[in-house]
N, C-alpha and C positions, 0 to 999 in steps of 0.2 A: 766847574766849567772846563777847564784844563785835561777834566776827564770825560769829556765828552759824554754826561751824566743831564749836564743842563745848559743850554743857548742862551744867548743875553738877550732883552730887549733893551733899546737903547730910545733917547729922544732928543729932541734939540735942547731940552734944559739940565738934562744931565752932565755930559764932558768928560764921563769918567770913558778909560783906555778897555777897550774890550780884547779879553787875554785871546793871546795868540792861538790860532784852529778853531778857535771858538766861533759858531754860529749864532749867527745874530740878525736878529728883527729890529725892522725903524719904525715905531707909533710917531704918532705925529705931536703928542701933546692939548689936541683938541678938547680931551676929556680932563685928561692930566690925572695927578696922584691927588688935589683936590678935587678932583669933579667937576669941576665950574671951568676948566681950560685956560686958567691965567696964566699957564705956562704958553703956550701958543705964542711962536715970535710971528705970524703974519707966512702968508703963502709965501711971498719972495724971500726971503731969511729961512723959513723952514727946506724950502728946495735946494738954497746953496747947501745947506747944513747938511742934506741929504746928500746934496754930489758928493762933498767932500767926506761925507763920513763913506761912503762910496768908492771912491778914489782909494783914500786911505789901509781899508781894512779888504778892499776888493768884494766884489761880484759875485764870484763862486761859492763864499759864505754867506749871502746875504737870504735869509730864508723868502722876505718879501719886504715892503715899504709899504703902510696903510696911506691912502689917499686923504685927503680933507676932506673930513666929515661934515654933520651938525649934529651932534648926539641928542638921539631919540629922537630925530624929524627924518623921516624916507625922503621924503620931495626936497627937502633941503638940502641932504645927503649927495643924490643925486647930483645936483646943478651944483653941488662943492665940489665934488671929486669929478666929474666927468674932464675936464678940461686939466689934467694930470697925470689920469691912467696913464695916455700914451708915452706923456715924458718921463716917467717912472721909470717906464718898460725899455723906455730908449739908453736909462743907464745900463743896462742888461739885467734886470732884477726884477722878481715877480712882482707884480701890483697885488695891492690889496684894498676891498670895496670893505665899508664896514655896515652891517647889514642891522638896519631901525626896527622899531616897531612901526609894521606897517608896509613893510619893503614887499609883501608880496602881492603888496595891489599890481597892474598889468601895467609892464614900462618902468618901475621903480629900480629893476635889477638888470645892471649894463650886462651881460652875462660876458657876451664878447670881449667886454673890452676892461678883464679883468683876470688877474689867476688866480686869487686866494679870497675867499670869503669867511669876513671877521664877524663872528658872532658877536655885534656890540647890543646896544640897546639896554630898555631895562631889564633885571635879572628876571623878573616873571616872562618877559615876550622870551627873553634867551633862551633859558630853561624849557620851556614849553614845545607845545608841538609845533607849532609853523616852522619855526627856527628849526627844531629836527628834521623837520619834510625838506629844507630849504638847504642842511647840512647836505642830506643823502642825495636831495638833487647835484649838489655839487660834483660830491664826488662822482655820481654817475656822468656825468658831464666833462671828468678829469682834471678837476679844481683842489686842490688844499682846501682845506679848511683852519681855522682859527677862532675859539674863544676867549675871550677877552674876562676877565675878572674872575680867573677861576686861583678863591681860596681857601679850600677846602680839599679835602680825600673822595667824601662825596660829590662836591662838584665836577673834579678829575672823574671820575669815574663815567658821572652825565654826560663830559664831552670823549669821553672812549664809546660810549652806547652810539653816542650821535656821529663817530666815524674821525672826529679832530684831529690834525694831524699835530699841533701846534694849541699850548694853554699859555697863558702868564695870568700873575698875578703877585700881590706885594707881599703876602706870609712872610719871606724872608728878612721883610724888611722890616719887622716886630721878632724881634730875637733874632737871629740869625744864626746863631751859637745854638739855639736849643730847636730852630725848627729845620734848620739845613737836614739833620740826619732822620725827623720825619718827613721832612716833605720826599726824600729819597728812597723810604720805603715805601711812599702810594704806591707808585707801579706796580710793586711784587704783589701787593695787597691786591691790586683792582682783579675782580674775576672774571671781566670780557661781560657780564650782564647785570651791573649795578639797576637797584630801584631807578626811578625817572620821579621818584617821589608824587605826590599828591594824585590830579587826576590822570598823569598818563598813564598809572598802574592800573587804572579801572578798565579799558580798553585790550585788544589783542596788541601785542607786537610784533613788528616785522620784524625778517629776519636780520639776524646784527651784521653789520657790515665786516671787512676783513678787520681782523683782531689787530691793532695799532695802536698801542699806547702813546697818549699824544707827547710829546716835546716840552718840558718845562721851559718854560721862559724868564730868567730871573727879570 
């Protein structure tokens, strides 16, 4: 991190100090490092924990704050996060919408009232084409993008095809000693047009977006 190699992401139940220049992303905890979101302290606890981690480490590094989700519900998604975008934005820091299965029914995606769109969901909607069509809209739109759960070489790869500006995921935190200096070779490895695996191969593909290997997130 120190080397500017990899960004932290951080959340209300961690505590740990994020090193100095270090960029850094705020999850909310909704999903959590279980899955089921027992970390989640409650909208109001999660917001102060946001100003002050905010406050603290400053603005200028903060790559974005994901809003309150419901993971894997769009309609619930929605009506979590709508009523937060703003005061995110009002710390001075991008918001971030986290994007269900399902989000691209008509009305599910604040476009406006949001900077970064987080690839969450289950891994098949993620991986998949909607979620693609939905990355490339972004960016053409002038949004970040973000996936969420990415641990793998091939996965990194799937979110450099899809434009990502911004991955995380928990590898480092099964070894850390043994996977720190592979997960640091993805990048050099990825060649700008990895498989999409399964059926997106069977189709044409457009063309790839500018060449941006996305941001580790530890």
């Amino acid at each position: 991190m120190s080397a500017g190699r990899l960004g932290c992401m951080t959340t209300p139940a961690q505590g740990s100090r994020i090193p100095d220049g270090t960029l850094y992303a705020c999850d909310n905890s909704k999903f959590g490092s279980d899955g089921k979101g027992r970390y989640w302290p409650g909208a109001d606890a999660w917001f102060d924990w946001l100003s002050r981690t905010v406050n603290r480490y400053g603005p200028d590094r903060c790559l974005w704050a994901l809003a309150p989700d419901r993971p894997f519900d769009a309609a619930g998604t929605l009506t979590e996060s709508l009523p937060w975008l703003a005061r995110i934005r009002e710390l001075g820091i991008p918001a971030a919408y986290a994007a269900q299965d399902g989000c691209e029914e008509p009305g599910l995606l604040p476009w406006d009232a949001f900077d970064v769109l987080f690839l969450a969901g289950s891994t098949e909607w993620k991986l998949g084409p909607v979620a693609e069509r939905l990355a490339r809209e972004a960016k053409a739109r002038g949004k970040a993008v973000h996936m969420g759960r990415v641990n793998s070489r091939i996965r990194l790869g799937i979110a450099e095809w899809f434009g990502c500006d911004t991955a995380d995921g928990t590898f480092l935190a099964y070894g850390p000693d043994k996977n720190l200096p592979r997960l640091l070779r993805w990048p050099d490895e990825l060649t700008g047009r990895p498989s999409l695996v399964g059926t997106l191969t069977a189709r044409p593909l457009p063309p790839p977006p500018p060449a941006t290997t996305p941001r580790a997130l530890r």
